[in-house]
Phi, psi and omega in degrees: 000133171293131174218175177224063225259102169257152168271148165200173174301328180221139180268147172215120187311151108247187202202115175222127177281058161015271194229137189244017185236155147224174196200137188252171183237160193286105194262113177273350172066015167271344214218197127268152201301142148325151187251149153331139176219112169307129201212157182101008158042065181259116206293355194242344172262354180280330161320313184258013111339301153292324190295324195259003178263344162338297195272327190281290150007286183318302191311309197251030138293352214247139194253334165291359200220117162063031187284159208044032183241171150222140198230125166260208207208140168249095206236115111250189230233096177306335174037045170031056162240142185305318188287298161331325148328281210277355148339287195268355114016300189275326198287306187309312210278358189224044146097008194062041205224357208153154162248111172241096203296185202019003192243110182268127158293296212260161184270078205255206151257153190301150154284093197295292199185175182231123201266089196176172349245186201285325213246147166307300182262018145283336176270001164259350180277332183285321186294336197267000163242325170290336155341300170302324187238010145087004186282163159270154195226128163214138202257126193232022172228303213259113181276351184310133185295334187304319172298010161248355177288096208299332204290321192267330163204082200287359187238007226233118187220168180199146162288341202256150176266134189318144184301341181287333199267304182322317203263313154305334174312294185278309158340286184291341187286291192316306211299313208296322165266039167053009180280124185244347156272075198236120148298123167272151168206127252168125181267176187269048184232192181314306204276313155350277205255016131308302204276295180266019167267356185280304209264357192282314187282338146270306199311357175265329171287001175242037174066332170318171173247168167267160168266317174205171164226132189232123164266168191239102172289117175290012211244309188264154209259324189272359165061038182066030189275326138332293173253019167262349161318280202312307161317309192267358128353290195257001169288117175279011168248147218271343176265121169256104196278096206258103183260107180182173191265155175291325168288351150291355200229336180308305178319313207271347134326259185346288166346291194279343172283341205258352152294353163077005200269110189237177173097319185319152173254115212269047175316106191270144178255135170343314182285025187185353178250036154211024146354070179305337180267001156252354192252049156257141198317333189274342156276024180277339168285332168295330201258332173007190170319083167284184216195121172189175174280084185270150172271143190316153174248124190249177176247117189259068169323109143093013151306300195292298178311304154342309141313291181285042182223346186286150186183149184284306185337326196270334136281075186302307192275016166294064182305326193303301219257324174262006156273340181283294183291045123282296122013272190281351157229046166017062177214197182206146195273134184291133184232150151338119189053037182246138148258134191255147154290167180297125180116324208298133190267132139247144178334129174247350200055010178268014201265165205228132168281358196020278186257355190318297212260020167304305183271016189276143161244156195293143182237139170343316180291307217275344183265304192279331184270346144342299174278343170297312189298330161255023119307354178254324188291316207296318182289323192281003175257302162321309182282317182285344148331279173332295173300352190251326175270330171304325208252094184280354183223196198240046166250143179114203174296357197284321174316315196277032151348295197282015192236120174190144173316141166328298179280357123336287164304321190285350157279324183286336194293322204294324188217059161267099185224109152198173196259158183273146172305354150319332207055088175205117224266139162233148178177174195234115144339170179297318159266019214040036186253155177231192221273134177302143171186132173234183202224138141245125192256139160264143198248134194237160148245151210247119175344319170265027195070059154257154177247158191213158154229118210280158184267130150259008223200083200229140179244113181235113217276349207239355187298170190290183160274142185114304194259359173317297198239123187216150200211115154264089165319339188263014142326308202298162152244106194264156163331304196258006165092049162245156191287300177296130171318103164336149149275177171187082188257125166312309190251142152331124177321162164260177193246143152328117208083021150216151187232148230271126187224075139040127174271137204271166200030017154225189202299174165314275178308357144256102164233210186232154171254141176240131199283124197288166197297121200348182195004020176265182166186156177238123134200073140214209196295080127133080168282146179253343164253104178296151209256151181250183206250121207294177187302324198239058158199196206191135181303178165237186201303322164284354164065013188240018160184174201242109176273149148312157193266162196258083164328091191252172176189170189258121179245190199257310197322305191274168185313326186300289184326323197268329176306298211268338174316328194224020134284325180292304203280320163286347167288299161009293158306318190296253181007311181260332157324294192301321179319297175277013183259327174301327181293316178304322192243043179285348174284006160277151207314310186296298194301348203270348187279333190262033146055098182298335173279288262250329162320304202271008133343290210294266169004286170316286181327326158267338164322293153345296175304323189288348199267334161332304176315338187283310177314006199239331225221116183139159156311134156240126205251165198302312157336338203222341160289327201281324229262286185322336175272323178330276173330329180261346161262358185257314154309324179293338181273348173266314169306276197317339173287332178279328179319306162308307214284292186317294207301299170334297172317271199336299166312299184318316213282352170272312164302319237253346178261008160296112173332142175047057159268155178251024181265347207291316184291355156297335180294340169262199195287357174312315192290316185285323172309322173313311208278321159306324199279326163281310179292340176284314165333281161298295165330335161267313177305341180289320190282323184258022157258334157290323179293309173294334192253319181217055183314144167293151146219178196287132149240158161245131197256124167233021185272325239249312186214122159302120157121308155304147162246080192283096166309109149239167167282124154290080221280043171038261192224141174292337199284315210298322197289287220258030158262317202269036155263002200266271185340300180300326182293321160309288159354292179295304199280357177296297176297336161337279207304296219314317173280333175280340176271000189271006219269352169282344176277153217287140201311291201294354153255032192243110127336308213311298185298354192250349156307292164341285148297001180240357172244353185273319185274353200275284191303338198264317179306336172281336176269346211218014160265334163300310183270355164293324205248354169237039180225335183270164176252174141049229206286320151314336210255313177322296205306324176292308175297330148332285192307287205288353173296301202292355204283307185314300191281355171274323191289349199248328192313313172313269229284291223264316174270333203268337168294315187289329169306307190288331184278325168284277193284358146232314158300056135003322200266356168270346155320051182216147183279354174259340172257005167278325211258350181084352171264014184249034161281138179270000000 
């Protein structure tokens, strides 16, 4: 077995991955198998190798730690095999002498503990036997979550922090550059498909999708490296997220390099995304700017020196150190019965590392196993604490110092705290984990063509909020030299005014995008709800925001408004105009025969009806919706009541000159004030049962025109509107009949016929605003009802006064009581 053996007072075991090849013999069952024969060198694990005789080497220079103790160590070499675990296992536990399980042969010094092992499922074979005897085991690789379940390895402690951290870690590092489309890959062993079933259940809890999963079979010599190339070949998504050691993960490189397959963006899991066996030129175009997770690197003084101060001569019985200086000067040390080949340079031992280890830097594994050996030191400081303070002098058991149980130590390990020369507080949980904190790093290349890995980063679990998870993005070096973060999306984003709509059999992150529905809108990036548009605002053409709706009325401001405003207002005049021509010629025959009060009734009364129009025109505020249909039917019941009252008049005064008639006592103005006074009467009673019961108010109708906010008066009830618009209408046609069966009595005292025509045009602008006003739309539906106000009060204004105007000012002379009277024909 490769091993390494320094004496001390007290040992403390490792396990290191040496060699990273093995190479087996053909077992025929005749005879016994063969030992493992180790192949493969790798210089970055003989690195963290050197770290625990370092740190043991520090310690017991250090006079404050553990004085007057010395503590060695017993190191082989696991060659990432099982049988070799529990190989060397057996070896540490029955004194380094043999492996003889449940059995210390020999008296050696006591066993502190065991520093190992680098893989998750070698350190559960390990854990599952230091269990039994209660030694501590810290693991300064194996990340697996299954190794915190205290029940099942109750002896087990690490540096490294759990894959559960790992996995949250990696989850936001994917959410944090927006990739929602990501391939897992993993190997098929514990620490894999643990690790990468850890990070599949967040990155799906941060929303994202997998694209594929894949295993890297430890079973197959190509470790299935044909197809999962091919897979993530045709795979459109460009981030892979990779759970595996670097020589398992290498075969399946090798694939994809000879497929020529580049751009993927490379997530690395700890074990591998600071790889010197991968972090070579020839894999850089497959490899370009990976992205991973590292364990923090700490700084270890007088490490680098350590190394280049190493040489076999100071170490004979170091194999390790002379497979190394083979390795780096490429020769081979001459042995007793050996032949080399020809040609073959030998080792002299004068060759100098000079600069080998000038550039070197501490990498995350050679750092934790650093801090494991004093973490171990620190509990074995604790029980002679302890033990020192029991013991005031130095008789008794106090002599026996260096003699102490497994599960000593392994209770002093449990409340083990002290800081690093970092100043970084180390310690273990309830579970043997200590606080997660990674590096996270990018593989860059370096001026001089190295590929190197830069810190861009740090995920720190116990940091404040805010500070947890931190990224310089303008750090990064992406695959394809771009400055913006790749994407790697199942689907296109959808854009504002569409919304994202689901494929049937696939993931979340493949959809279509769909244009949202007439009066919706989205706006912002891959909306999954279109949105309606508040009441009083309206999409625009992209459907990707809500502009306000354009508010009409009939206002003063536009041409309409302003049109019928001083039609209304010049009609006006005309009424009182005519008024004061009536008041100058009221001693005349004509004005004295038409009843001079109810004219000038009449009079007021339509002035009133043009000023009314103005209440229609404008915002309609609450004050001018309760008011405006009143005011116009309540004038208007007074113009068309005086309209009745004259056609009466007219008819009584007409009968009424007929011998033995019984109208005569009918004949004055009483009769007509009754017929105002009533007919006004009911028309108030209509109005103020409509005001009480359903008053109009301001409403905004956004039903009527897309787009429009049309401000109208809501007339509370219709049934209220078109009774008392019903009513004027009786009226009118009442005076109608009345003047149309009148229209035969002798022309110069007859009214009837110019009634007649002023109710025949009174009723038709009115009939003919019902299919106007229910055919306009907004502001037109006013403009109409405007309209038919003036049309109406010009039709009565016209038809019944503009005759009588004309005979006082320009005939006079028909202005006589005898030609009213008929008699002044010759």
């Amino acid at each position: 077995m490769d091993n390494l053996s320094g004496s001390g007072d007290i040992i403390i075991g490792g396990t290191f991955l040496i060699h990273v090849g093995r190479s087996y013999s053909e077992n025929l069952f005749t005879n016994k198998p063969a030992d493992l024969k180790c192949q493969t060198f790798e210089f970055q694990k003989y690195q963290d190798m050197q770290a625990m005789i370092f740190a043991i080497e520090e310690i017991n220079a250090n006079p404050d730690l553990l004085p007057n103790i010395t503590l060695g160590f017993q190191i082989f070499d696991s060659c990432a095999a099982m049988r070799r675990v529990a190989e060397g296992i057996f070896w540490i536990l029955s004194g380094g002498q043999g492996s003889i399980p449940n059995y210390r042969c020999h008296n050696g010094p006591p066993l502190a503990g065991v520093i190992g092992d680098s893989g998750s499922t070698r350190s559960i074979l390990m854990a599952q036997m230091l269990g039994l005897y209660r030694y501590p085991q810290i693991s300064y690789f194996a990340t697996s979550s299954l190794l915190s379940d205290r029940t099942q390895f109750p002896s087990f402690f690490r540096t490294v922090p759990s894959d559960v951290f790992q996995s949250q870690g990696l989850a936001q590092l994917v959410s944090y550059f927006n990739w929602t489309w990501v391939g897992l890959l993993a190997l098929d062993n514990d620490y894999g498909q643990e690790g990468i079933l850890a990070t599949k259940m967040e990155i799906l809890r941060a929303g994202a999708c997998v694209a594929f999963i894949e295993s890297i079979l430890l079973s197959r010599p190509d470790r299935n490296a044909l197809h999962l190339s091919r897979v993530i070949a045709e795979s459109n998504a460009n981030v892979v997220v990779v759970f595996s050691s670097d020589l398992s993960f290498l075969p399946v490189v090798e694939e994809l390099l000879r497929r020529n397959v580049t751009g993927k963006i490379w997530v690395a899991s700890e074990s591998w995304s600071s790889s010197a066996l991968l972090s070579k030129e020839r894999y850089w175009g497959v490899l370009r700017g990976t992205i991973g997770f590292a364990l923090h690197s700490g700084h270890i003084p007088g490490f680098r020196e350590f190394l280049n101060a190493g040489h076999p001569q100071n170490n004979p019985d170091d194999n390790f150190m002379m497979e190394f200086w083979e390795q780096n000067f490429g020769c081979k040390w001459k042995s007793p019965g050996t032949l080399l080949p020809n040609g073959t340079r030998l080792c002299t031992g004068q060759e100098s590392l000079g600069s080998t280890f000038s550039s070197f830097n501490v990498l995350g594994v050679t750092f934790s196993v650093y801090i494991a050996v004093y973490t171990l030191t620190w509990a074995l400081q604790d029980i002679l604490t302890h033990r020192k303070k029991d013991c005031p002098n130095l008789n008794g058991r106090c002599s026996e110092m260096l003699t102490f149980q497994p599960w000593e130590v392994l209770h002093a390990m449990k409340s083990v705290h002290f800081r690093t020369k970092e100043d970084k507080d180390v310690y273990f949980d309830s579970n043997g984990d200590i606080p997660a904190l990674y590096d996270i790093v990018n593989w860059q290349m370096s001026s001089q063509g190295t590929i190197q890995h830069i810190k861009i980063g740090s995920y720190d679990a116990i940091a404040r909020p805010g500070h947890i998870f931190m990224v310089n993005t303008t750090a990064i070096q992406w695959p394809a030299g771009d400055t913006q973060v790749p994407l790697s999306v199942c689907s296109q984003s959808c854009s504002p005014g569409f919304r994202k709509a689901a494929i049937r059999g696939k993931p979340a992150c493949c959809f279509q995008c769909v244009p949202c529905p007439q009066g919706e809108i989205s706006n912002h990036t891959d909306s999954i709800d279109c949105l309606r548009c508040p009441w009083n605002q309206l999409p625009n053409v992209q459907q990707d925001r809500c502009f306000p709706k354009t508010f009409e009325f009939l206002s003063y401001e536009e041409y309409l408004g302003a049109a019928l405003v001083a039609t209304s207002v010049t009609s006006s005049t005309i009424p009182v105009a005519l008024l004061g021509i009536f008041s100058h010629y009221r001693a005349t025959p004509i004005i004295r025969a038409n009843n001079y009060a109810i004219s000038c009734l009449l009079l007021l009364s339509l002035s009133l009806c043009f000023l009314c129009s103005l209440a229609f025109i404008g915002y309609p505020q609450p004050e001018k919706c309760l008011l405006r249909q009143v005011a116009f039917g309540m004038v208007f019941a007074i113009c068309v009541s005086c309209v009745l009252a004259k056609t009466i008049t007219v008819v009584i005064a007409f009968k009424a000159t007929k011998p033995g008639s019984n109208l005569r006592k009918w004949t004055g103005t009483k009769v007509s004030y009754f017929v105002i006074g009533l007919s006004v009467l009911i028309q108030l009673c209509v109005c103020i049962t409509w005001l009480s019961y359903s008053p109009p108010f301001p409403e905004h109708n956004v039903q009527t025109q897309p787009g429009v906010i049309i401000v109208e008066c809501n007339e509370g009830s219709p049934a209220a509107f078109w009774c008392m618009l019903g009513y004027l209408g009786l009226l009118a046609t009442i005076s109608f009949i009345l003047a149309f069966l009148a229209r035969h009595l002798p022309d110069n005292f007859n009214e009837a016929k110019f009634i007649t025509f002023s109710m025949l045009a009174f009723l038709s602008a009115w009939l003919s605003y019902i299919p106007a006003s229910l055919s306009a739309r907004g502001k037109y539906t006013v403009a109409m009802e405007v309209f038919a106000i003036l049309s109406s009060s010009w039709a009565l204004l016209v038809c019944i006064f503009v005759p009588k105007c004309f005979i006082i000012l320009f005939r006079p002379d028909l202005n006589k009581r005898d030609n009213l009277m008929g008699r002044g024909k010759e």
